[in-house]
MARVO-126516 format. One record per residue (C-alpha): x negated, y, z negated. Coordinates in steps of 0.1 Angstrom, whole numbers, plus 2048, in hexadecimal, padded with zeros to 3 digits. Layout:
REM residues N
@east = X; north = Y; up = Z $
...
This chain:
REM residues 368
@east = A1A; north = 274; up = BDF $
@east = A38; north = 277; up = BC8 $
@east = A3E; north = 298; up = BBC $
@east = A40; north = 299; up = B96 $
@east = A65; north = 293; up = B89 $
@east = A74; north = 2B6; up = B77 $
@east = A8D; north = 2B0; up = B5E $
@east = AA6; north = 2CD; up = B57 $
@east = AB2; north = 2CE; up = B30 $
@east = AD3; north = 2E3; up = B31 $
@east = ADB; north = 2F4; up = B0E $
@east = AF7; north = 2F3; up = AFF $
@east = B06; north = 313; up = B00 $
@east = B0C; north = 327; up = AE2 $
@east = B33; north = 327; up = ACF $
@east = B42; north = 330; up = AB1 $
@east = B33; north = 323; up = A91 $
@east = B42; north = 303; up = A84 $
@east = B4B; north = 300; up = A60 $
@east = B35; north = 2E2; up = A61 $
@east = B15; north = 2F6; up = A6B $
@east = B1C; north = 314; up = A53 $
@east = B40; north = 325; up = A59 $
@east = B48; north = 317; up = A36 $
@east = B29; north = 330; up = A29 $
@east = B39; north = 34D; up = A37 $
@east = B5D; north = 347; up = A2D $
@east = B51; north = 33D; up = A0A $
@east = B41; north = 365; up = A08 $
@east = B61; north = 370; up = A1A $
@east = B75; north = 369; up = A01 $
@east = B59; north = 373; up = 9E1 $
@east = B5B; north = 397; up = 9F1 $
@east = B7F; north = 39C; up = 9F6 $
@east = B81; north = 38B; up = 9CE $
@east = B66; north = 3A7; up = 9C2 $
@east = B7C; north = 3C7; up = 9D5 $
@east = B9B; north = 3B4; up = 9C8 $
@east = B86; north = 3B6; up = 99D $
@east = B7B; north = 3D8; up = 9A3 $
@east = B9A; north = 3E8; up = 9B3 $
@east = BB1; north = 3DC; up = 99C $
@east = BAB; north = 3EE; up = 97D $
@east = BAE; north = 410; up = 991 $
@east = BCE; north = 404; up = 9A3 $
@east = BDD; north = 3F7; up = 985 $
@east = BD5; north = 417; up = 976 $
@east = BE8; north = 42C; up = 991 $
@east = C06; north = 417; up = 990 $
@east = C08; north = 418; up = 967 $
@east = BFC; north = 43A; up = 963 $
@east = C17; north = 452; up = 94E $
@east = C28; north = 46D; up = 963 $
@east = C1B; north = 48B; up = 975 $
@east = C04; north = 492; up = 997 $
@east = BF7; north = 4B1; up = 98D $
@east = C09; north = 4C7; up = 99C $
@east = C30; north = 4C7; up = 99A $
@east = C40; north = 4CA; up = 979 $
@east = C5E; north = 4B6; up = 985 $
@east = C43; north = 497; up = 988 $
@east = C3A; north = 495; up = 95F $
@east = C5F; north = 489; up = 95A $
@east = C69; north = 4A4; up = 93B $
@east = C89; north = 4B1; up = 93A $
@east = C83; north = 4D6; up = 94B $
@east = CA5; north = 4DE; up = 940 $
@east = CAE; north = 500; up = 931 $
@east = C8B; north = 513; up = 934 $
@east = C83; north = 52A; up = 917 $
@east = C65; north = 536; up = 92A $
@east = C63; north = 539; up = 94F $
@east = C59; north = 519; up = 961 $
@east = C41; north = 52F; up = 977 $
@east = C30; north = 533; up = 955 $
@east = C2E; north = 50C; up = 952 $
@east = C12; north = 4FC; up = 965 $
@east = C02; north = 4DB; up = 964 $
@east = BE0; north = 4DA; up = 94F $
@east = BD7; north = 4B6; up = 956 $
@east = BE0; north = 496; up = 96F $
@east = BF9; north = 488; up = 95E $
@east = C06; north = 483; up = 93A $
@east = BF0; north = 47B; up = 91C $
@east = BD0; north = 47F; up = 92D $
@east = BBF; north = 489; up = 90D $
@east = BC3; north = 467; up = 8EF $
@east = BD9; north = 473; up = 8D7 $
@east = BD0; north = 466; up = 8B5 $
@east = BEA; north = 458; up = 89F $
@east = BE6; north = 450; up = 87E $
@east = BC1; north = 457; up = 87F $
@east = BA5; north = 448; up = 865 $
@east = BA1; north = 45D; up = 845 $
@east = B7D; north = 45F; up = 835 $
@east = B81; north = 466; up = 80D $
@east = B69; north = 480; up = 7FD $
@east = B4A; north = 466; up = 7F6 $
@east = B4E; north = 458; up = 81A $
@east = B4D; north = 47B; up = 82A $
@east = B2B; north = 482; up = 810 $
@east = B1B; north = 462; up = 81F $
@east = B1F; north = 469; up = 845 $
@east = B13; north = 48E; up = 83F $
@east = AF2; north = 47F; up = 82E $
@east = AEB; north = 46B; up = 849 $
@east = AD2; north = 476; up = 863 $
@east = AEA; north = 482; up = 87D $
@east = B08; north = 48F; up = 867 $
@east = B2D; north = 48A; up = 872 $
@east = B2F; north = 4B3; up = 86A $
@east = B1C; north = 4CF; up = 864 $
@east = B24; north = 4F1; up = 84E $
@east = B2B; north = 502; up = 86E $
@east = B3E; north = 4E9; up = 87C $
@east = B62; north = 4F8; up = 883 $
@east = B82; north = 4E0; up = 873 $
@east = BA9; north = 4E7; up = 870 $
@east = BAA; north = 4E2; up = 849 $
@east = BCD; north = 4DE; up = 839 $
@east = BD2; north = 4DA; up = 815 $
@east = BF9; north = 4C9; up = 805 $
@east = C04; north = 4BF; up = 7E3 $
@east = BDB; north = 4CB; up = 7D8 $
@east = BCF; north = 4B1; up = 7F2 $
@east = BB6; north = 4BC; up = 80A $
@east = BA9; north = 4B2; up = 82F $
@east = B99; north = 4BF; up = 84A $
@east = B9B; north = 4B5; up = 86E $
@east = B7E; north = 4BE; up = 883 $
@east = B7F; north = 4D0; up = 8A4 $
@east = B64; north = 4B8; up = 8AF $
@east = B7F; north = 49F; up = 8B1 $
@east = B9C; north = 4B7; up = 8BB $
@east = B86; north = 4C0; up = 8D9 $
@east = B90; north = 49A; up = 8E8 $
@east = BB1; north = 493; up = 8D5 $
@east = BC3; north = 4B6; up = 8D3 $
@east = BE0; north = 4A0; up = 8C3 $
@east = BDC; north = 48F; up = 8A1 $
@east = BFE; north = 480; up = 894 $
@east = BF1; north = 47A; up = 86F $
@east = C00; north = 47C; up = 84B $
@east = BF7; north = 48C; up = 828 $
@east = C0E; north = 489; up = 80A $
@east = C2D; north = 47D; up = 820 $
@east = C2D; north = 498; up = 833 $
@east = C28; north = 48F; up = 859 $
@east = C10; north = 4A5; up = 86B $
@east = C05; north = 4AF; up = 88F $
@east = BE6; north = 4BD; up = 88F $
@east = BDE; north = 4D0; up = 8B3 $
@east = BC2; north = 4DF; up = 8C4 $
@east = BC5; north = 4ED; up = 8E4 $
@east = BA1; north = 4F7; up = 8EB $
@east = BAC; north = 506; up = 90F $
@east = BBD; north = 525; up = 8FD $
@east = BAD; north = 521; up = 8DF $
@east = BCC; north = 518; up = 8C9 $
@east = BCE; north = 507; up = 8A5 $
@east = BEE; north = 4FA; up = 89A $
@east = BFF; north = 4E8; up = 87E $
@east = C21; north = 4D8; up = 880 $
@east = C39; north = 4C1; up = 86A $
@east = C41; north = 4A8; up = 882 $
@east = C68; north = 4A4; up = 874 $
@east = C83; north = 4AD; up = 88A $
@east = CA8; north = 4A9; up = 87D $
@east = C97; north = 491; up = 864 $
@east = C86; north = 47A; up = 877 $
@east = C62; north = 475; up = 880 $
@east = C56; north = 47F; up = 89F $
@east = C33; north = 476; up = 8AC $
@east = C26; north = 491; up = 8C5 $
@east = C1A; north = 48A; up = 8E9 $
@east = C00; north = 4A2; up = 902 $
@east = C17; north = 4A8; up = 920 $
@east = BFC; north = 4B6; up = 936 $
@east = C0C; north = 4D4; up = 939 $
@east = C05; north = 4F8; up = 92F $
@east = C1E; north = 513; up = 928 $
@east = C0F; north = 537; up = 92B $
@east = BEB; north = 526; up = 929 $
@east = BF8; north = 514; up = 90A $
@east = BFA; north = 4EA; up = 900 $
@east = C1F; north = 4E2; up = 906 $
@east = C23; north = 4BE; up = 8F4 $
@east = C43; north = 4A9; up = 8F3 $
@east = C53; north = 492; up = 8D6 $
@east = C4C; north = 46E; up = 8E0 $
@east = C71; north = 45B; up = 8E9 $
@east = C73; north = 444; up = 8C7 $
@east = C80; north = 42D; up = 8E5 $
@east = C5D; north = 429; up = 8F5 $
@east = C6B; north = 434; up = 911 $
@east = C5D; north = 450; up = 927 $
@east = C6F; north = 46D; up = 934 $
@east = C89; north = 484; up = 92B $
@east = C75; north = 498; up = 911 $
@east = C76; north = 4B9; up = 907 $
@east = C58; north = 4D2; up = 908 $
@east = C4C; north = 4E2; up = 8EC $
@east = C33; north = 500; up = 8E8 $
@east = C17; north = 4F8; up = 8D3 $
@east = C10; north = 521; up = 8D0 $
@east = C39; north = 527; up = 8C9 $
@east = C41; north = 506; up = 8B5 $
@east = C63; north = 502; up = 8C6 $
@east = C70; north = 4F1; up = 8E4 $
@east = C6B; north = 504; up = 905 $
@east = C80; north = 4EC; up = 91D $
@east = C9B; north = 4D3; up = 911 $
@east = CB2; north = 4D1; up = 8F0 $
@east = CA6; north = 4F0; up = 8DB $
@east = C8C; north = 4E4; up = 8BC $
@east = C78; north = 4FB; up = 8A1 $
@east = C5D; north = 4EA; up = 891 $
@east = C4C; north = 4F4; up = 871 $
@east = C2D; north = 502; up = 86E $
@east = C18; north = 4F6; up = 84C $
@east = BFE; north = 511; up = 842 $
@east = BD9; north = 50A; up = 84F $
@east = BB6; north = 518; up = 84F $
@east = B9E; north = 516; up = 871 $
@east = B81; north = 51D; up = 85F $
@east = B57; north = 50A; up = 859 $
@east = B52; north = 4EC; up = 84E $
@east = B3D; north = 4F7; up = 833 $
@east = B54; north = 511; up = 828 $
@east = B71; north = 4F5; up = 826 $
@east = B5F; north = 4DE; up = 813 $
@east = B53; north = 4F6; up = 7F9 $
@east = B75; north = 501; up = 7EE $
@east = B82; north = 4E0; up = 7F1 $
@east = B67; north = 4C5; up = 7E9 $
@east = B7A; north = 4AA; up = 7E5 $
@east = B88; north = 4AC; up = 809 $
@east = B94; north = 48F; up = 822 $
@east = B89; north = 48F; up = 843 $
@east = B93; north = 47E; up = 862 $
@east = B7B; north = 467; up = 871 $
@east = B71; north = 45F; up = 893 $
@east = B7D; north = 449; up = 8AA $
@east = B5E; north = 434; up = 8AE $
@east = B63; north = 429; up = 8D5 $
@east = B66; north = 450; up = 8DD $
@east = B41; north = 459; up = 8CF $
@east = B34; north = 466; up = 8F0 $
@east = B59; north = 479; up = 8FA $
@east = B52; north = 48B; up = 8DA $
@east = B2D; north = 498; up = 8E1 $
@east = B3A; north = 4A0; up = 908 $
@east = B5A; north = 4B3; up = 8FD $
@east = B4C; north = 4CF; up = 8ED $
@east = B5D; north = 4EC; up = 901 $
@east = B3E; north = 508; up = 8F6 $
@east = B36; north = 50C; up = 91C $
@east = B56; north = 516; up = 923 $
@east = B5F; north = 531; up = 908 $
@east = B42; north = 540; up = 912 $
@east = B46; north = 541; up = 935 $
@east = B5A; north = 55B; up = 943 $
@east = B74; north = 544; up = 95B $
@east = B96; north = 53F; up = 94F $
@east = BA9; north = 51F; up = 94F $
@east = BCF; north = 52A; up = 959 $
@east = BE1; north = 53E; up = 972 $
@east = BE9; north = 557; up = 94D $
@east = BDD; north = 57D; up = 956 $
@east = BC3; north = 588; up = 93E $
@east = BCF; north = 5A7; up = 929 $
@east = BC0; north = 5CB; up = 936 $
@east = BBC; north = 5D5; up = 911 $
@east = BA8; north = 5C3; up = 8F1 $
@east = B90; north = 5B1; up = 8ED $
@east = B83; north = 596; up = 90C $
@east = B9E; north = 57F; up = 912 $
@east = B8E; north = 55E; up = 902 $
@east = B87; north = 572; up = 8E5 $
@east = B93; north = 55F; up = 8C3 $
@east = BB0; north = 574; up = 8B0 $
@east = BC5; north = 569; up = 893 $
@east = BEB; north = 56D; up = 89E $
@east = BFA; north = 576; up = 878 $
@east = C1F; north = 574; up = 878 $
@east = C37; north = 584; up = 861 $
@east = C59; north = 583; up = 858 $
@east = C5E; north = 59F; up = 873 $
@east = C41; north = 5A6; up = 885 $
@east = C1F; north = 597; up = 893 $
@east = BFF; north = 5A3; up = 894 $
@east = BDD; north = 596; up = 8A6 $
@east = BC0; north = 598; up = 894 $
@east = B9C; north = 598; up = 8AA $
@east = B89; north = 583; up = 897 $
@east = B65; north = 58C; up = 8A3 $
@east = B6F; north = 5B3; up = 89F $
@east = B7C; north = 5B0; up = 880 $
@east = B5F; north = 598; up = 870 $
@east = B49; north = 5B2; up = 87D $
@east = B5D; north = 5CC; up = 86B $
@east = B5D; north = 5B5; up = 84B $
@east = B37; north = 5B9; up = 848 $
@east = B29; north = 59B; up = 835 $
@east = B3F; north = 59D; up = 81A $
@east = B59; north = 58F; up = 836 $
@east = B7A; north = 59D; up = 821 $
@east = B90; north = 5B3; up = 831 $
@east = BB6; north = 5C0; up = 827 $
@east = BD3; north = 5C0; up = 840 $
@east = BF5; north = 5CA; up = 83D $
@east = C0B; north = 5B9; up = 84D $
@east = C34; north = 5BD; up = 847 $
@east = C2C; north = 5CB; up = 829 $
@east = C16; north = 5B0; up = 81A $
@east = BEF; north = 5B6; up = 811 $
@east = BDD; north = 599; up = 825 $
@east = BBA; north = 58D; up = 81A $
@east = BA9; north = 589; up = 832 $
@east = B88; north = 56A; up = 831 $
@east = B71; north = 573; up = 851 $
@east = B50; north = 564; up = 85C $
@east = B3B; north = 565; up = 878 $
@east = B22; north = 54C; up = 888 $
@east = B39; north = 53E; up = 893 $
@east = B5A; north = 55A; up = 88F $
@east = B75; north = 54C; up = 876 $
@east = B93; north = 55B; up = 864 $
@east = BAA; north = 551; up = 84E $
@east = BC4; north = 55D; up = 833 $
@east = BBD; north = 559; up = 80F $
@east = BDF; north = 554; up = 805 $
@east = BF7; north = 555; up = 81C $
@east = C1B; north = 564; up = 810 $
@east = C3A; north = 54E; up = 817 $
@east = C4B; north = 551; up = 83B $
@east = C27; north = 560; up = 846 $
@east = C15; north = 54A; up = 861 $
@east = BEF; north = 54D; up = 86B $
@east = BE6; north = 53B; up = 891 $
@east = BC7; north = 539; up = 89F $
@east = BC5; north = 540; up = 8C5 $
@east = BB3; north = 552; up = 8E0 $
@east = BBF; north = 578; up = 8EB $
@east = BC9; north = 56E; up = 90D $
@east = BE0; north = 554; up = 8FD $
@east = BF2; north = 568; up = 8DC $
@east = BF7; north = 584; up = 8F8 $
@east = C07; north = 570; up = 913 $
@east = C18; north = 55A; up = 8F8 $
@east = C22; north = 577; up = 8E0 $
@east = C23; north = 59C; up = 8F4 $
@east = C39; north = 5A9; up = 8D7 $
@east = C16; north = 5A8; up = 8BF $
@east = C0B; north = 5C6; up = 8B5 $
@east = BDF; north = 5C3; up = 8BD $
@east = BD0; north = 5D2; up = 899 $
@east = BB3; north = 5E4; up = 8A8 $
@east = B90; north = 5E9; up = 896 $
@east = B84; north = 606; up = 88D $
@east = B61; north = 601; up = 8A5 $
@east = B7C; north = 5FC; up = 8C3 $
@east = B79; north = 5E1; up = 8DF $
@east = B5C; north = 5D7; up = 8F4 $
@east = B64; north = 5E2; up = 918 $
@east = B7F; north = 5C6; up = 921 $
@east = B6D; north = 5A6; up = 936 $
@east = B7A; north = 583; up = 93F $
């Protein structure tokens, strides 16, 4: 009997794929991936490599000229990354009176009465530049009645300033450097070049160059005061609008939290005397002295009448005060007499000279 024939089947054994039986597949997603990392890396890397100057942490790395330091350069430490973190605005949108009167009708109003705005008024025209704004730009390069303005808000030390942007009769634009001198916004005057680098640092809280060739700037006159108080003394006002793509930079870059808070921003020692440090004072300058004026003390003080006198160099100041939130202002201000909004810690860092007027109900016990 024939045993039953038992055929063997040997397999094949296993290899690396063949482009033919797949490998194309696999090369095909090879190369989709390394395209998709290539997309989504490149904005950031692009980014790095085109970024303006400055790491964060040297001043040497922001590329200004550090040359002949009018303040220490211990006192000068970097605030952001790099340069011009925050968007400047140049030659920003103006709303006229009726245009203003619409978007404040509508059902979520551009500003509100207690809405806080840098209003300037030249030649009897008026316009207002809301903090709302400010909070995001800190720099607006604008103009009104051919006088070139940069309007600065350094929400940080709580500091409100108005300059003519002429030096030596030509028109400078103004740049954030990132920097802060003495917890202050230094800013530079953009190279008319384009070029970057080599630019002086000016103090937004002194108005003159701090590093570099020596520059004054003038100050124009200026109120920090309610929305609602503006527009009722000057109804037909101009207003800067809104940068429309920034909508939702605006609603997060309201800095209440912080002034609130008790932490401080900058390696600036708080005073031992006066009011808390991020306390709101009016620095009022004469022709040969200073004083700061604590707003919340002396609005307190004012009662709701909000009028106060001060004497200052000889001059009788009215004084404008209101509470809810704290404002001050000078009625008329006498020529060569400058009024500057800023926070305690700041005028007394910036300005130790300054005599401190001191209410008659005192200071609370002094806090951060």
């Amino acid at each position: 009997m024939n045993s039953p024939q038992i055929q063997i089947l040997q397999k094949t054994p296993k290899g690396p794929l063949r482009f033919r039986e797949g490998g194309w597949l696999i090369l095909v997603m090879f190369i989709m991936i390394i395209a998709l990392l290539a997309w989504a890396l490149a904005g950031p890397l692009l980014q790095i490599t085109n970024r303006p100057p400055g790491d964060g942490e040297t001043l040497e790395s922001y590329a200004f000229d550090l040359s002949q330091p009018r303040i220490p350069l211990e006192a000068i430490e970097p605030a952001m990354l790099y340069r011009d973190m925050p968007p400047v605005l140049d030659d920003p949108m103006i709303l006229d009176p009726e245009s203003v009167r619409q978007l404040n009708e509508a059902r979520k109003p551009y500003l509100v009465p207690d809405d806080l705005v840098i209003g300037i008024e030249l030649g009897g025209v008026s316009r207002a530049y809301p903090l709302l704004l400010l909070n995001v730009h800190e720099i607006i390069n604008d103009e009104m009645e051919d006088v070139p303005l940069a309007v600065m808000w350094h929400w940080p030390s709580g500091t409100a300033t108005v300059f003519d942007r002429r030096i030596a009769d030509e028109n400078m634009s103004f740049g954030f450097s990132s920097l802060v001198g003495h917890g202050n916004m230094l800013f530079y005057p953009r190279n008319q070049s384009g070029e970057t680098g080599g630019e002086p640092l000016l103090s937004q809280g002194l108005g003159q160059s701090v590093t570099g060739p020596e520059l004054t700037l003038t100050s124009i006159p200026h109120d920090v005061v309610r929305w609602g108080d503006w527009l009722e003394r000057h109804p037909e006002t101009t207003v800067v609008a809104a940068v429309p793509e920034l909508k939702q930079r605006y609603k997060k870059g309201k800095p209440d939290t912080w002034f609130a808070s008790s932490g401080l921003m900058f390696s600036v020692p708080p005073p031992n005397f006066g009011p808390r440090p991020k306390a709101p004072v009016l620095l009022a300058k004469g022709k040969h002295s200073s004083l700061v004026i604590p707003i919340e003390e002396m609005a307190l003080e004012a009662g709701e009448d909000g009028h106060l006198t001060i004497e200052l160099d000889g001059e009788q100041l009215e004084m404008e005060f209101t509470q809810n939130p704290y404002t001050a202002r000078v009625k008329d201000l006498p020529d060569g007499f400058q009024a500057q909004r800023m926070l305690w810690i700041t005028a007394h860092a910036m300005h130790p000279e300054a005599d401190l007027l001191v209410p008659e109900t005192g200071f609370a016990p002094n806090q951060p």
